[in-house]
C-alpha angles and dihedrals in degrees: 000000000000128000102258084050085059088033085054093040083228144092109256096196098242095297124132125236121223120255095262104053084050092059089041092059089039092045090051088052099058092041096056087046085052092047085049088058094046096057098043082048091059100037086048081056101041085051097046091047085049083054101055095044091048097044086055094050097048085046101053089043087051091051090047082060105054090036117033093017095047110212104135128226097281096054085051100038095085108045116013094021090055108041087043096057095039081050093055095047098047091039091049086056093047101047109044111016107025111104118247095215133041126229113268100255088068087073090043094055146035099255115168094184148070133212126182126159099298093341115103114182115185113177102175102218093024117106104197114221127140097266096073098020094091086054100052083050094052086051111048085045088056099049099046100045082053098052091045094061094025095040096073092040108049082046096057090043083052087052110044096031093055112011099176099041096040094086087070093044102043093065086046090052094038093055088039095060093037092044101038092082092068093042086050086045100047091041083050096043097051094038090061092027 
């Protein structure tokens, strides 16, 4: 089989193309992969500009807090402080260092984890290709942007809303939060699996 048959994506009997049906189909083949990198080049933009947005507004809803709302460092330490921090450094990751496509052999084998530098990802059922690995980005990224605007919020509405029974709520809503990203990435990864 020669290239511009695979190029083609059909048998050409043996005949030869002329030369410029041959660049055309080339030609095709590097545009769309050019099309491809555009447009990971302006959802990487459009997720590092949501970042920035999200991790001010869960700042300046975490300083609220310790100023005008008056709980101190030790109230928030174990719970906004906490997720917002574990949500900054994930989402940092995401957003702006995590790569948009897998290597090749992902597609070629059943591989249910993901190494990257320090970053380890094990999602048990999930076989990770490229065909679902947008989608646990988007994901992760999603969850995680939301929890760090949501996160300070929903915990001063748990505290001043129900002040006695909110010791056994605020370590529920804490895991649940930290938690919640796996649970987003393993829903997305075996949906487009």
């Amino acid at each position: 089989m020669s290239v511009t048959e695979l190029l083609r994506g059909e048998r050409t009997g043996g005949e030869g193309l002329p030369v410029a049906e041959v660049e055309a189909l080339v030609s095709a083949s590097l545009h769309l992969t050019e099309a491809e990198r555009k447009s990971g080049v302006g959802r990487r933009r459009r997720w590092r500009l949501a970042f920035v947005l999200c991790a001010l507004t869960g700042l300046a809803q975490t300083a609220a807090l310790l100023t005008v709302g008056g709980f101190g460092w030790s109230e928030l330490r174990d719970s906004v402080l906490l997720v917002e921090g574990m949500c900054l450094l994930f989402a940092v990751w995401l957003c702006f260092l995590a790569k948009e496509r897998l290597p090749a052999y992902y597609d070629e084998n059943r591989i249910t984890a993901y190494s990257d530098g320090i970053f380890r990802m094990n999602l048990p059922g999930v076989r990770f290709n490229n065909s679902n690995w947008p989608h646990i980005l988007s994901a992760m990224r999603g969850w995680l942007l939301g929890v760090m605007v949501l996160f300070p919020a929903l915990w001063w509405g748990v505290r001043y809303l129900w002040p006695r029974p909110s010791a056994t709520l605020e370590p529920v809503l804490t895991l649940a939060a930290v938690l919640g990203m796996l649970a987003a990435a393993t829903a997305a990864g075996k949906r487009y699996e």
